[in-house]
C-alpha angles and dihedrals in degrees: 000000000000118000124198128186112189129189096021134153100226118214116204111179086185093073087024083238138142120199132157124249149080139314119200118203129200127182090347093303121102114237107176141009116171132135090281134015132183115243113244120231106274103358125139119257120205122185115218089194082220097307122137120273109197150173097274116246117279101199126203115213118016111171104218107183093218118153112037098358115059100136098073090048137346129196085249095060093039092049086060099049099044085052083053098046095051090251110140095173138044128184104198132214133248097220102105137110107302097012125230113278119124129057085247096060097040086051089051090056104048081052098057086036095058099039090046114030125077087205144070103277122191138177141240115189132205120281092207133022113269081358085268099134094238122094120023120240121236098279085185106055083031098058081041094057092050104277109152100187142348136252153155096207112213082344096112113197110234098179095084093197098051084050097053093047087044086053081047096059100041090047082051092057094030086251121169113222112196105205135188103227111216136124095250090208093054088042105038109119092357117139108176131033104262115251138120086290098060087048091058092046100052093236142145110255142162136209124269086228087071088075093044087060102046079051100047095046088043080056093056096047093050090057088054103054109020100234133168104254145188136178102222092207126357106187111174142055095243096066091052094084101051085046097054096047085052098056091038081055085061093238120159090254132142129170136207131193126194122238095247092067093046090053114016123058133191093277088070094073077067102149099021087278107171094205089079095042100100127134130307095021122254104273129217124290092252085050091049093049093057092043078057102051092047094058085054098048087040103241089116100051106187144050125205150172098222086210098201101170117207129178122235106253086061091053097038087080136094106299084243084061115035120097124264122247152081132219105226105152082122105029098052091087103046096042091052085053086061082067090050085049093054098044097241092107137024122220094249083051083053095055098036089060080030107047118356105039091048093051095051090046089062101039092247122143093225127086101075143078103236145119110279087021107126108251103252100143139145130217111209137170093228083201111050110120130215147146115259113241111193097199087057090064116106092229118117091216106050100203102139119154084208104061109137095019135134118245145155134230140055136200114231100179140004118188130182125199088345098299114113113240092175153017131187098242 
């Protein structure tokens, strides 16, 4: 089956570029792009009226509540919004009930994610069992059984020696462990980033410093055992430093963010609204613009949702109680073009933190916009407007900080290996 796109305004994030022109795909791999391309006999052309045709979305860290808690969100459902939201693969989290753990559960959940699910789907596995930080899981048969990375989650390990053997054991088997750094005694029942703000407010929080120490003493560990690493979200200026020494240092380091803290900021929480309670808390303005700066310079790679679903009974509570966490498969894309909008970050900048860094960093083909890459792409209008409607989104769990907002921005088309997952009525 031959694929053309014609009159697109390719996105590569590789030469950070945009030209217009066309892509041809065969049997779900792309094989040409150029300004003009000659249509093969029978292939499917598909006019992209000037609208951008890019990598589709890898994105680190979905939270899929499969097992024991589908009903806040099922790899069905999550299949659907991540095809909606442009996102062709997602790298799931370890974090369920029970967690995984095991090779068998890990094995449970790529089966009902490859019977379910319209998109790439690929594992992380615990980095420790139960995520107590205690006792390591079985990297090997886990790594066997599909498991990409490890990770706790938000579960910081607080035993340094059973971390650093832990670190050991991944740099033996070439393992990446994907860490929050945090400082678990600062941050523990905190619910807001301390400031004059918080004070005012009456609320839990803890210090920004408490992420420039979880960073500092990962840093360390990772000089001592050599180990594949990467910050699941940094989030504040005070943590840059340490991560540029580290990478100057030429260790095997990489760093995400997640697109609330690029676009949303403490003040949000406003009047004690929960959809805007997630973790680590929203910073403050001066913390997101730097955030900001370091995706465009590249010391923050990547660039997440964090989709993190939870049901409404959980988020209906006192901001100090409710559970942290915000569903954003389909609202990733249109939230980083409020970035482009804005002129901190051009589109090829978006889909370098958002594709192709993510892929390398995994070792995976896709993110990029090349001959021999598998066709998962996505075709979007980076200027559509529209309100956002919570209770439109395919999520099961409808806990968006950005219900009733203005945005711009809207996926036409995602496609992965070829095959059409999803097309804008």
């Amino acid at each position: 089956m031959s694929l053309l796109f014609t009159n697109a305004r390719l996105i590569d994030p590789e030469s950070l570029s945009e030209t217009h022109g066309s892509l041809l795909v065969q049997d779900g791999v792309i094989v040409n792009l150029g300004a003009e391309i000659a249509v093969p006999e029978g292939a499917e052309v598909i006019d992209c009226g000037g609208k951008c045709l890019a990598p589709g979305i890898v994105d680190i860290g979905v939270k899929v509540c499969e097992p024991g808690e589908r009903h806040k969100e099922s790899y069905r459902s999550a299949g659907l919004a991540a095809a909606a939201g442009g996102i062709t693969t997602m790298v799931t989290r370890p974090d369920t009930d029970p967690c995984i753990d095991s090779p068998e559960t890990l094995e449970f959940v790529t089966r009902r994610a490859n019977e379910a699910a319209p998109v790439n789907v690929v594992p992380m596995a615990a980095l420790t069992k139960g995520r107590e930080g205690k006792e390591m899981t079985e990297f090997g048969f886990l790594m066997d059984a599909g498991a990409i990375a490890f990770t706790d989650c938000d579960h910081v390990i607080s035993d340094t020696k059973v971390y650093s053997r832990a670190m050991t054991y991944a740099r033996s088997l070439g393992a990446l462990v994907i860490a929050h750094p945090q400082e678990p005694g600062l941050s523990k029942g905190a619910a807001v980033t301390s400031g004059k703000f918080a004070s005012l407010r009456g609320l839990p929080a803890v210090t920004p410093m408490a992420e420039r120490m979880g960073l500092d003493r990962d840093i360390a560990l990772i000089e001592m055992t050599g180990v594949k690493y990467h910050a699941d979200q940094i989030t504040t200026a005070r943590a840059l430093p340490a991560l540029e020494r580290a990478k100057a240092n030429g260790f095997d380091i990489t760093a995400g963010t997640s697109i609330h803290h690029l676009t949303l900021n403490e003040l949000d929480v406003a009047d004690y609204r929960t959809f805007f309670k997630i973790k680590p808390p929203l910073r403050s303005e001066e913390d997101r613009l730097a955030v900001v700066a370091a995706v465009k310079s590249g010391l923050i790679d990547t660039i997440s949702s964090m989709h993190t679903p939870q049901d409404e009974e959980s988020k209906r509570l006192p901001f100090e109680e409710a559970a942290s966490g915000a569903v954003a498969l389909e609202t990733l894309l249109p939230a980083a073009l409020r970035l482009f909008h804005a002129e901190q970050l051009t589109l090829p900048e978006l889909f370098r933190a958002m594709a192709l860094n993510p892929a390398n960093r995994l070792g995976l083909p896709s993110g990029r916009l090349s001959a021999g890459a598998p066709a998962d792409l996505i075709m979007f209008d980076a200027d559509a407007p529209f309100v956002l409607d919570r209770f439109k989104l395919n999520s099961k769990s409808k806990n968006t900080p950005f219900d009733g907002q203005r945005m711009q921005g809207k996926v036409l088309a995602t496609y992965v290996a070829g095959q059409a997952v999803y097309r804008r009525d």
